[in-house]
VOBA-972682 format. One record per atom (N, C-alpha, C): residue in three letters; atom name; x, y, z. Coordinates in Angstrom, 1 decimal. Layout:
+------+-------+--------+--------+--------+
| baza | torse |     xx |     yy |     zz |
+------+-------+--------+--------+--------+
|  ALA |    CA |      X |      Y |      Z |
...
+------+-------+--------+--------+--------+
//
This chain:
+------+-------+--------+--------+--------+
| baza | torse |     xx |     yy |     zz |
+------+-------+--------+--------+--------+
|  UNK |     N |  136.8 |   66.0 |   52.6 |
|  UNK |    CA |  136.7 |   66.0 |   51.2 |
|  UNK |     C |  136.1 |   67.3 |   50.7 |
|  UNK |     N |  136.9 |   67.8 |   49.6 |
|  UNK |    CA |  136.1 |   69.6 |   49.3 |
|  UNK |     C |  135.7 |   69.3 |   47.9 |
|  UNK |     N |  134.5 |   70.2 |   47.7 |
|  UNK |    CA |  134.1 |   69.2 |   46.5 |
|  UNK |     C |  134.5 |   71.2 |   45.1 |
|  UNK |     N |  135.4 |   71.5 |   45.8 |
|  UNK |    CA |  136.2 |   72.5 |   45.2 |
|  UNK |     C |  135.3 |   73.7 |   45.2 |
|  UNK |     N |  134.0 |   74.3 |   45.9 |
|  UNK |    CA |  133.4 |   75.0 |   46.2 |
|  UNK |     C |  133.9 |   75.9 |   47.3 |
|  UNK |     N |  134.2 |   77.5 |   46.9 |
|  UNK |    CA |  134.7 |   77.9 |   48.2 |
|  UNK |     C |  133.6 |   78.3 |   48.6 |
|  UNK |     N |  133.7 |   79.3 |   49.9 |
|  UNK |    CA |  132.8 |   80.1 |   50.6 |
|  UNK |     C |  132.1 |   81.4 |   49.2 |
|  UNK |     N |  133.0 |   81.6 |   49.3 |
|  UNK |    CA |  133.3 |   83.0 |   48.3 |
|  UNK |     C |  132.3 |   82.6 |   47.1 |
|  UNK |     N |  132.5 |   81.6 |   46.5 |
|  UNK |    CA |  132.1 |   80.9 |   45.2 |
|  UNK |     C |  130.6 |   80.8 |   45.4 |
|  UNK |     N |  129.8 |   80.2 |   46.5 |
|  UNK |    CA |  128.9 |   80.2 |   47.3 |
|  UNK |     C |  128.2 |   81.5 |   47.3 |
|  UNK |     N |  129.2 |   82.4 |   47.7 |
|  UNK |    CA |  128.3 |   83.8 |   48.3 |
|  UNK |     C |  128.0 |   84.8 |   47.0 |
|  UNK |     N |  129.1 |   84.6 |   45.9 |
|  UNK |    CA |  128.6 |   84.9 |   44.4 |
|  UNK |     C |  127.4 |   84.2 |   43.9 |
|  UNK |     N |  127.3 |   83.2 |   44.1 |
|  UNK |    CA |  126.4 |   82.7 |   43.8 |
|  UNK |     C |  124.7 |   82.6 |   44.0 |
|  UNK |     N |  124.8 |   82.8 |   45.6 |
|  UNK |    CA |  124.0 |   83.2 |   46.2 |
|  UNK |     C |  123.4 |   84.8 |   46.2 |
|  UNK |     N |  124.0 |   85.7 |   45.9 |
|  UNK |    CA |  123.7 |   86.5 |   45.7 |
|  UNK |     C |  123.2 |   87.5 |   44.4 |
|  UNK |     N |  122.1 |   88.3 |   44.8 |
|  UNK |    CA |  121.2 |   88.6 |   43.6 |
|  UNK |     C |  121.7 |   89.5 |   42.5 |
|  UNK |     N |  121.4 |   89.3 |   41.4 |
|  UNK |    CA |  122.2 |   90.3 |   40.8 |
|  UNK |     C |  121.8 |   91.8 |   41.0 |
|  UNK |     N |  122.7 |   92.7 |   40.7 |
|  UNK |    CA |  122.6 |   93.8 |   40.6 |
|  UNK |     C |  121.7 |   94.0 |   39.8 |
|  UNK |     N |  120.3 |   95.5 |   39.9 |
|  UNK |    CA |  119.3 |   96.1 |   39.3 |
|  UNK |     C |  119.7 |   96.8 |   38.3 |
|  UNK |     N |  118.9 |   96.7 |   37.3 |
|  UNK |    CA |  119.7 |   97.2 |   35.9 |
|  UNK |     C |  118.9 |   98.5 |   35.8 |
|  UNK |     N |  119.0 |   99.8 |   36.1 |
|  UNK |    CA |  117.9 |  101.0 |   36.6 |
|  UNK |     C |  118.1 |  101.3 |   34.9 |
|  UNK |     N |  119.4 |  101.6 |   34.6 |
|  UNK |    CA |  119.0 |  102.3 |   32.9 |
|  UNK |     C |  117.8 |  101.2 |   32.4 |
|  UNK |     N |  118.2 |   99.9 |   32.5 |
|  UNK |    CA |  117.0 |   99.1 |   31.4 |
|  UNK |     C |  115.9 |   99.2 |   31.8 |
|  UNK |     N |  116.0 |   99.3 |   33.5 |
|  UNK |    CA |  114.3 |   99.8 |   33.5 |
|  UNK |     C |  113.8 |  101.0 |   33.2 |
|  UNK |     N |  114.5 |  102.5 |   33.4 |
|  UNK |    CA |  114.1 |  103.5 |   32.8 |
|  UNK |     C |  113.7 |  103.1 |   31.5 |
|  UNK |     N |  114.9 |  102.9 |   30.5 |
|  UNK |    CA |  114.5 |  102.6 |   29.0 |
|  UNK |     C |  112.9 |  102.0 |   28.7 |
|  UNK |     N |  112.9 |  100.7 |   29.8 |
|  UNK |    CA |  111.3 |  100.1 |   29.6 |
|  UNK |     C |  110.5 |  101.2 |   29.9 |
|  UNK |     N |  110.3 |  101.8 |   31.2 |
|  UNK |    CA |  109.1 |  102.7 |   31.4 |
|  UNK |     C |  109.0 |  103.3 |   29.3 |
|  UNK |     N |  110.2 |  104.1 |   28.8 |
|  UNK |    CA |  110.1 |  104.9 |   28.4 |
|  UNK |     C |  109.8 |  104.6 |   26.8 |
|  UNK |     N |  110.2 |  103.4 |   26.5 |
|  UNK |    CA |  109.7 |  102.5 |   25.1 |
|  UNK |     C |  108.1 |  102.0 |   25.6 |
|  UNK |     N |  107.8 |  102.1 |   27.0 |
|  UNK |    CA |  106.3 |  101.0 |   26.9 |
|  UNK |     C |  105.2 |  102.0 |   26.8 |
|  UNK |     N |  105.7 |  103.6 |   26.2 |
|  UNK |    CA |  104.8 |  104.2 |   26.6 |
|  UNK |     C |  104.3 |  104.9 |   28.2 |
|  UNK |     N |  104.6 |  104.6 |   28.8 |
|  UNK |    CA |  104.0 |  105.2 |   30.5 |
|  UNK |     C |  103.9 |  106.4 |   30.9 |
|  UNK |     N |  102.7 |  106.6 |   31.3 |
|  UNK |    CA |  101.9 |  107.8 |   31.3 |
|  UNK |     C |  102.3 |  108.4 |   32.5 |
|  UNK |     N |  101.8 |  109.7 |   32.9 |
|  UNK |    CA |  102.0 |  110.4 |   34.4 |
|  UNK |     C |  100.7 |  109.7 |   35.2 |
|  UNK |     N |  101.3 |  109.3 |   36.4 |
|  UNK |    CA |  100.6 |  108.8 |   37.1 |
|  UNK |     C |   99.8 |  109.6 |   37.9 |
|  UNK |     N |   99.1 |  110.8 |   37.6 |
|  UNK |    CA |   98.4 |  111.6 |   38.1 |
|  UNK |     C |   97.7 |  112.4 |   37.0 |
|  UNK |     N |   98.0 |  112.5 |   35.7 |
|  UNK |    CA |   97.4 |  113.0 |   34.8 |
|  UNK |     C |   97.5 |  112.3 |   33.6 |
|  UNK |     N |   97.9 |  111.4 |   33.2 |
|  UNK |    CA |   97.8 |  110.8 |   32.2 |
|  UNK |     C |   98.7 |  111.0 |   31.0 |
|  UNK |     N |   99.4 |  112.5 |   31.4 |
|  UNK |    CA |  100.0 |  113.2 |   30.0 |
|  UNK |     C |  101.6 |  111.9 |   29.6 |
|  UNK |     N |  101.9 |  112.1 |   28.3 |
|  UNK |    CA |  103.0 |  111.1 |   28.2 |
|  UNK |     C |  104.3 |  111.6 |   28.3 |
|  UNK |     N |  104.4 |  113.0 |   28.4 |
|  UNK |    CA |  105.8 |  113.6 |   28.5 |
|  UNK |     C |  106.5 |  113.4 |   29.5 |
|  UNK |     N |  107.1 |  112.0 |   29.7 |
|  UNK |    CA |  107.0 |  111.5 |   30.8 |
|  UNK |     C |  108.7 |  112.1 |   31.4 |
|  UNK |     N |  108.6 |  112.3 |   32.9 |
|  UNK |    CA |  110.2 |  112.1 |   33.5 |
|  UNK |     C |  110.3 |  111.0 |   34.3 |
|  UNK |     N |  110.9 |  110.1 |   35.0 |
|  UNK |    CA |  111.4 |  109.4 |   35.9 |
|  UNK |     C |  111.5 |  110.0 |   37.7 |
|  UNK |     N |  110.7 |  109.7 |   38.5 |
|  UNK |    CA |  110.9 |  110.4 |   39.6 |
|  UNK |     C |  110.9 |  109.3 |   40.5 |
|  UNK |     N |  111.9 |  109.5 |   41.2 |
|  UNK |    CA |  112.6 |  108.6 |   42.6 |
|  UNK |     C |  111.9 |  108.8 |   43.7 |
|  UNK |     N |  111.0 |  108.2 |   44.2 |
|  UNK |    CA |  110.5 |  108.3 |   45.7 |
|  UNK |     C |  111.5 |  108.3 |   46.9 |
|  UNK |     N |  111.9 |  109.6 |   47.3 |
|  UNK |    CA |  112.9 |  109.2 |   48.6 |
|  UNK |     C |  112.4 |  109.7 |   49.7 |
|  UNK |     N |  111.0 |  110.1 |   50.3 |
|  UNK |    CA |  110.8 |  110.6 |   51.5 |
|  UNK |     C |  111.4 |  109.5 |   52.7 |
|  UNK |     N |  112.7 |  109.8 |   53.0 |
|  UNK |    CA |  112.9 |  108.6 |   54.0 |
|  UNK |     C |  112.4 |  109.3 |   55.2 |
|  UNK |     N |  112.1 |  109.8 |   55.4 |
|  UNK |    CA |  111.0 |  109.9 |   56.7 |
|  UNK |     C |  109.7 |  109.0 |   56.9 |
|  UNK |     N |  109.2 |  109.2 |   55.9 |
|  UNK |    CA |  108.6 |  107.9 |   55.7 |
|  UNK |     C |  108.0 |  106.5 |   55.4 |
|  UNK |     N |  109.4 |  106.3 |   54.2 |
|  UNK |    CA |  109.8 |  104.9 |   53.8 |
|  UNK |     C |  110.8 |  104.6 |   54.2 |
|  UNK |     N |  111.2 |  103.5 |   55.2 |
|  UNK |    CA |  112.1 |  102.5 |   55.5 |
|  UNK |     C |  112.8 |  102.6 |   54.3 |
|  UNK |     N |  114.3 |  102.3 |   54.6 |
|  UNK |    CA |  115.4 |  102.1 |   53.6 |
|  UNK |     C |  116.2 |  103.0 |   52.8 |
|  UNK |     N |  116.8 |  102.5 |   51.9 |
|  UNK |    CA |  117.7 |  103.7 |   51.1 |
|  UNK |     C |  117.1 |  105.0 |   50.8 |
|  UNK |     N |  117.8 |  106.1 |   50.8 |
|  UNK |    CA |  116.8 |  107.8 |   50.2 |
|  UNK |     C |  117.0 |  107.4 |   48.8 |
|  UNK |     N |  117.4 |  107.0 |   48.0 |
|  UNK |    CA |  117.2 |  106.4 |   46.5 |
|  UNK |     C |  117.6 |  104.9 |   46.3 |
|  UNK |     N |  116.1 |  104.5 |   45.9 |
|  UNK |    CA |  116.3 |  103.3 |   45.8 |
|  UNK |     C |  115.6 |  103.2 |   44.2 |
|  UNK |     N |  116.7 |  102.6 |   43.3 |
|  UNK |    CA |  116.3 |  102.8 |   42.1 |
|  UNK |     C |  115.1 |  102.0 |   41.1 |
|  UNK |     N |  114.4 |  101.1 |   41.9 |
|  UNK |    CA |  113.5 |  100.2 |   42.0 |
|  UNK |     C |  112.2 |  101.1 |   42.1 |
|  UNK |     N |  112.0 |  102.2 |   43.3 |
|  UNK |    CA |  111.2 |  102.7 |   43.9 |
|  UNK |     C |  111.0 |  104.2 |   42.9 |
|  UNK |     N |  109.9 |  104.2 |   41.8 |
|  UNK |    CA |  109.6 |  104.9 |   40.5 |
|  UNK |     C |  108.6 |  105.7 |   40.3 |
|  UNK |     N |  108.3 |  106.0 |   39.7 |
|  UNK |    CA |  107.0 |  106.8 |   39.1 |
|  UNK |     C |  107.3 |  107.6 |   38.1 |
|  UNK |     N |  106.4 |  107.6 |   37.2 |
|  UNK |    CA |  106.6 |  108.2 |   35.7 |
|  UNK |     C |  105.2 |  109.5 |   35.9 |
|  UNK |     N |  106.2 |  110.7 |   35.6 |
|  UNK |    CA |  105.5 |  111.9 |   36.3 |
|  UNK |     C |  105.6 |  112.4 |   34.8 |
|  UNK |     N |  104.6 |  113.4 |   34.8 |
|  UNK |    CA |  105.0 |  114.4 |   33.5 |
|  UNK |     C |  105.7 |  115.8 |   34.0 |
|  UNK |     N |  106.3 |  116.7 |   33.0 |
|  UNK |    CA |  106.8 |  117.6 |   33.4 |
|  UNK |     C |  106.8 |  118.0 |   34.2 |
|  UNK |     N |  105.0 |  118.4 |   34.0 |
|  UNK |    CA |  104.7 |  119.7 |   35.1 |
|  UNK |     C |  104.4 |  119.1 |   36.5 |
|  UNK |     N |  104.2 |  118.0 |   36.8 |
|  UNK |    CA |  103.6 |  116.7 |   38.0 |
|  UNK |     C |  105.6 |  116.8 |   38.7 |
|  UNK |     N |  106.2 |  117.1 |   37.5 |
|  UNK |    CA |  107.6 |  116.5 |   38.0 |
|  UNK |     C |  108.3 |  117.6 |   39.1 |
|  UNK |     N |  108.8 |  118.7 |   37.4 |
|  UNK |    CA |  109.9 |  119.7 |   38.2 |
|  UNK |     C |  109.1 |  121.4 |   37.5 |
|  UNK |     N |  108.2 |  121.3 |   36.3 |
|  UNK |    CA |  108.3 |  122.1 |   35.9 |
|  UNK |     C |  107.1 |  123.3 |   36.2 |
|  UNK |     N |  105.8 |  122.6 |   36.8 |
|  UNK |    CA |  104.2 |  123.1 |   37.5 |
|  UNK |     C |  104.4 |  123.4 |   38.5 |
|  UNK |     N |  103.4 |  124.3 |   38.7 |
|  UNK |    CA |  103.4 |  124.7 |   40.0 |
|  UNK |     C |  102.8 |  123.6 |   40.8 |
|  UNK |     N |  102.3 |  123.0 |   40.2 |
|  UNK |    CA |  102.2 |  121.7 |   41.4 |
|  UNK |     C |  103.4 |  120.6 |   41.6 |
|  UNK |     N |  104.0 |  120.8 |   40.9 |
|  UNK |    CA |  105.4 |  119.8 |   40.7 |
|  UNK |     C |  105.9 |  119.3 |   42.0 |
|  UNK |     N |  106.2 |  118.1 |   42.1 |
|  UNK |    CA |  106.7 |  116.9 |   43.6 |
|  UNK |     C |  108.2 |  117.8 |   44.0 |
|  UNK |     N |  108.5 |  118.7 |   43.2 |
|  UNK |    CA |  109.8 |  119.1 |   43.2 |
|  UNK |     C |  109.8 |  120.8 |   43.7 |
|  UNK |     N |  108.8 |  121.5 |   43.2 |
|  UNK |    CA |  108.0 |  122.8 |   43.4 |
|  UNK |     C |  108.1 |  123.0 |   45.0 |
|  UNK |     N |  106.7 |  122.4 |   45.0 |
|  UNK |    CA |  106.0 |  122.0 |   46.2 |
|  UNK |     C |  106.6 |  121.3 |   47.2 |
|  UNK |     N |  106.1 |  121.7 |   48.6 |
|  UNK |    CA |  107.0 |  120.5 |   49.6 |
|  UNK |     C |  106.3 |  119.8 |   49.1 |
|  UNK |     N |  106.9 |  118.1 |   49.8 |
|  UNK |    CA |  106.5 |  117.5 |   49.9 |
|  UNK |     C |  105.4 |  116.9 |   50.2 |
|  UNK |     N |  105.0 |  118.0 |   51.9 |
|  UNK |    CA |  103.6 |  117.7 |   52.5 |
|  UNK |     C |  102.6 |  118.0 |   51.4 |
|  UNK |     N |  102.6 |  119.0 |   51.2 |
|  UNK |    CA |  101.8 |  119.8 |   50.0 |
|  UNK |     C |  101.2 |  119.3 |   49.0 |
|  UNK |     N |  102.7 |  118.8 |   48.3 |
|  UNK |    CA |  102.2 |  117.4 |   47.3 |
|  UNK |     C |  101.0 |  116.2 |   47.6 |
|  UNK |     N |  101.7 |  115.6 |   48.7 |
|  UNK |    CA |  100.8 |  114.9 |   49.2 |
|  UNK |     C |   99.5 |  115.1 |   49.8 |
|  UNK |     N |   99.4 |  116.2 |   50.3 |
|  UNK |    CA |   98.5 |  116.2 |   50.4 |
|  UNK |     C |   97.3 |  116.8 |   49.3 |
|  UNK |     N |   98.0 |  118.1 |   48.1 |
|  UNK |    CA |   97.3 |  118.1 |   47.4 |
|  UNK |     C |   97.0 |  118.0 |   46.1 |
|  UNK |     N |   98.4 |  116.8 |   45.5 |
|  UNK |    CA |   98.0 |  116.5 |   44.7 |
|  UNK |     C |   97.8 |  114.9 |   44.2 |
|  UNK |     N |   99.1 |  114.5 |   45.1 |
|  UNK |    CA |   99.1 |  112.3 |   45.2 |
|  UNK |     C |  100.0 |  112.3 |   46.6 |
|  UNK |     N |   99.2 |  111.5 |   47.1 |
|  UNK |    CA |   99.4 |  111.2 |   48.4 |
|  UNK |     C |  100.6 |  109.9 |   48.1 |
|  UNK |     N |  101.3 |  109.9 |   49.4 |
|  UNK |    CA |  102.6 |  109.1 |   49.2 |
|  UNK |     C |  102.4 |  107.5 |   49.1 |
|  UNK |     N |  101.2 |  107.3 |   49.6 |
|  UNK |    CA |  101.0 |  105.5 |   49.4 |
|  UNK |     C |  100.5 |  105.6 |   48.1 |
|  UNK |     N |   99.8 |  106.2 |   47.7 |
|  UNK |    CA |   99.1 |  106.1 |   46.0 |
|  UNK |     C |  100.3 |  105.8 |   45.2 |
|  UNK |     N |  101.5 |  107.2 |   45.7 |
|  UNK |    CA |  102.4 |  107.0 |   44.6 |
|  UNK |     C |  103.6 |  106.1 |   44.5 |
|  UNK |     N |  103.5 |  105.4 |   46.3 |
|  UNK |    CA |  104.6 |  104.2 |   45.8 |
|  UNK |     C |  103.7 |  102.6 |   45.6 |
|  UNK |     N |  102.2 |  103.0 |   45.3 |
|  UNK |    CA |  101.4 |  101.7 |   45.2 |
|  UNK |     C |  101.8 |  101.3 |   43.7 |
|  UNK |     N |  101.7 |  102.7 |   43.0 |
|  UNK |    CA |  102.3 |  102.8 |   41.2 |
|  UNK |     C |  103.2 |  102.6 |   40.9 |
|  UNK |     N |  104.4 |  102.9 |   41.9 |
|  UNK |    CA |  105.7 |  102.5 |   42.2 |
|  UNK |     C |  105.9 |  100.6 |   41.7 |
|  UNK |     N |  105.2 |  100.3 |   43.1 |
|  UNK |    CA |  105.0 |   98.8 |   43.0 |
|  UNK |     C |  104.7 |   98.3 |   42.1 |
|  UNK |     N |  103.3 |   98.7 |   41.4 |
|  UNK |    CA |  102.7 |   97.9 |   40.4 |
|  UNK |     C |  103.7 |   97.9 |   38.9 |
|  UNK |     N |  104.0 |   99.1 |   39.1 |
|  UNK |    CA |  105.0 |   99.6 |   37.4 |
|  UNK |     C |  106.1 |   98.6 |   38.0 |
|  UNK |     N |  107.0 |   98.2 |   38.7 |
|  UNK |    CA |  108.1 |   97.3 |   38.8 |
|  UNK |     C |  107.6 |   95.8 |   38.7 |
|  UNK |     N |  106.7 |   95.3 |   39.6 |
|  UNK |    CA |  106.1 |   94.1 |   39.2 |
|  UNK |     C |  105.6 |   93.9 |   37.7 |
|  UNK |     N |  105.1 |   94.7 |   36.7 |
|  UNK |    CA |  105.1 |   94.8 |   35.6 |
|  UNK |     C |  106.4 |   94.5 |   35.0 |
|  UNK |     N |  107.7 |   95.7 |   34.9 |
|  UNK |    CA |  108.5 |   95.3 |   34.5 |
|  UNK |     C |  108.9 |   93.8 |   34.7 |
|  UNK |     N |  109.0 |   93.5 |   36.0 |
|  UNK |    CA |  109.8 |   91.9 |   36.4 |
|  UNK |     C |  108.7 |   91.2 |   35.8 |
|  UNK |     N |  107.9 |   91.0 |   35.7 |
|  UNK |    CA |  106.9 |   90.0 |   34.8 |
|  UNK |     C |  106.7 |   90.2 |   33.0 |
|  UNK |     N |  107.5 |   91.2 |   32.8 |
|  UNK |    CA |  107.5 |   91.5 |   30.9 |
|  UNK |     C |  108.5 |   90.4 |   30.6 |
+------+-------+--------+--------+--------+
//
């Protein structure tokens, strides 16, 4: 007896929707969100991909931080400037910045 459920119907169903990255950019950028190392509001959107270090996708669009210009692409300290090691070590170390990562998404999913 089929109670007219396919597999397929099941596996749509069961499955999570797709992450909406513009709507959450837009949130970071309507809630206000500061640079996570200086506070300034000129904010850009920066992608954590060290996969050397993090398990999983090199962009994963969940995994964030709201940097200011100069924190971003435009300072000489900039995550984009600077290697990477450099960054981390001398300006935000890589757990700090995907802890903010974390917190700023848990935020979102709970607004």
């Amino acid at each position: 007896m089929s109670l007219g459920i396919t597999k397929a119907d099941q596996l749509k169903k069961n499955k999570e929707p797709k992450f909406n990255y513009k709507k959450y950019a837009n949130w970071i950028h309507s809630n206000n969100k500061e640079c996570v190392i200086c506070g300034r509001s000129d904010i850009e959107i920066h992608h954590i991909t060290d996969i050397k270090r993090i398990a999983g996708k090199r962009r994963d669009d969940k995994r964030v931080v709201p940097l200011c210009k100069s924190h971003h692409k435009e300072g000489e300290n900039g995550i984009h400037i600077l290697s990477k090691n450099d960054f981390y070590e001398n300006v935000m170390d890589l757990d700090a910045l995907l802890k903010h990562s974390s917190e700023l998404l848990e935020e979102y999913l709970n607004a």
